[in-house]
C-alpha positions in Angstrom: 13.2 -13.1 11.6 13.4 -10.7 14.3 11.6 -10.2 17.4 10.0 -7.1 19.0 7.9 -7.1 22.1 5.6 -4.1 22.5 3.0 -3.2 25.4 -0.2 -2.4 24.5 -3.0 -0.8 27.1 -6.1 -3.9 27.4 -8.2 -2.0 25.3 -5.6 -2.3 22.0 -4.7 -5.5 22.6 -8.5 -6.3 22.7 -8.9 -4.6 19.4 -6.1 -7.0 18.2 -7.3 -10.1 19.5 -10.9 -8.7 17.8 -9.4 -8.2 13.9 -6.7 -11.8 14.5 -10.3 -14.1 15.1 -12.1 -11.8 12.6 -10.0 -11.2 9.9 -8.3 -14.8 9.8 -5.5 -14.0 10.9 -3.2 -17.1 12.4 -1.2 -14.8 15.4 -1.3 -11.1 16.4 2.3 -10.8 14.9 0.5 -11.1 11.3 -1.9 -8.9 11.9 1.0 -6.5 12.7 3.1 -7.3 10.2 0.0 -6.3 7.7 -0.4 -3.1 9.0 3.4 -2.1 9.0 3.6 -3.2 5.4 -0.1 -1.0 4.7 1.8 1.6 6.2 4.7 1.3 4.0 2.9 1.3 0.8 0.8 4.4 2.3 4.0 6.3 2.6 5.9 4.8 -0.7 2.5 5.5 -2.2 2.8 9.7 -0.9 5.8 10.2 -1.5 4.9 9.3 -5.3 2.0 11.2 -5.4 3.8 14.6 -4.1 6.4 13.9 -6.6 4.3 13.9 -9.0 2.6 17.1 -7.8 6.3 18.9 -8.0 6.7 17.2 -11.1 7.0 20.1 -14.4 3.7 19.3 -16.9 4.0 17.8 -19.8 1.6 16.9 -22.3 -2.5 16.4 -21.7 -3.6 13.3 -20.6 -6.0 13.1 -23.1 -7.2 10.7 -25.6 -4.6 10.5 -27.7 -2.5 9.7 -25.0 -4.1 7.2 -23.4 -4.3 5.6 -27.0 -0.7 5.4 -27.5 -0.2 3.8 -23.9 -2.9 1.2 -25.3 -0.9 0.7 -28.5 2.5 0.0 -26.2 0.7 -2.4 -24.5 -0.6 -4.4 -27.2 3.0 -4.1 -29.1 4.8 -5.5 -25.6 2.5 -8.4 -25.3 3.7 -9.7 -29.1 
C-alpha cells in the first residue's frame, strides 16, 4: 500500500477525528479511504446514469417487461 500525507486546516482534521470515534472507524486513513471509494462509485455511478440518458429508447418499461426480467431470473436460478 501506498502512502500520502495531506495537510488539513484544525477545523477538518477535527471533523475527521469527530466521524473516526463516531463512526467506528480504526484510523483516519479508513475513514479516507471510504470516502475516496464513495466518491468513485458516485462518479462510476454518473457516468452510467448520463449514458443511459444519451442512450436511443427502446421498448416501455412496462409490465410485460419487468415480467420477462422476472421469468429470466427464475430460469437462471434452475
Amino acid at each position: 500500500m501506498s502512502t500520502m500525507n495531506i495537510s488539513l486546516p484544525e477545523t477538518l482534521k477535527s471533523f475527521v477525528d469527530d466521524q473516526v470515534n463516531q463512526r467506528g472507524y480504526g484510523t483516519s486513513s479508513e475513514y479516507v479511504r471510504e470516502l475516496i471509494r464513495k466518491d468513485q462509485d458516485r462518479q462510476q455511478l454518473r457516468a452510467m446514469l448520463l449514458a443511459g440518458a444519451s442512450s436511443v429508447p427502446t421498448s416501455a418499461a412496462d409490465a410485460d417487461y419487468f415480467e420477462s426480467l422476472r421469468g429470466s431470473v427464475r430460469n437462471a436460478k434452475r
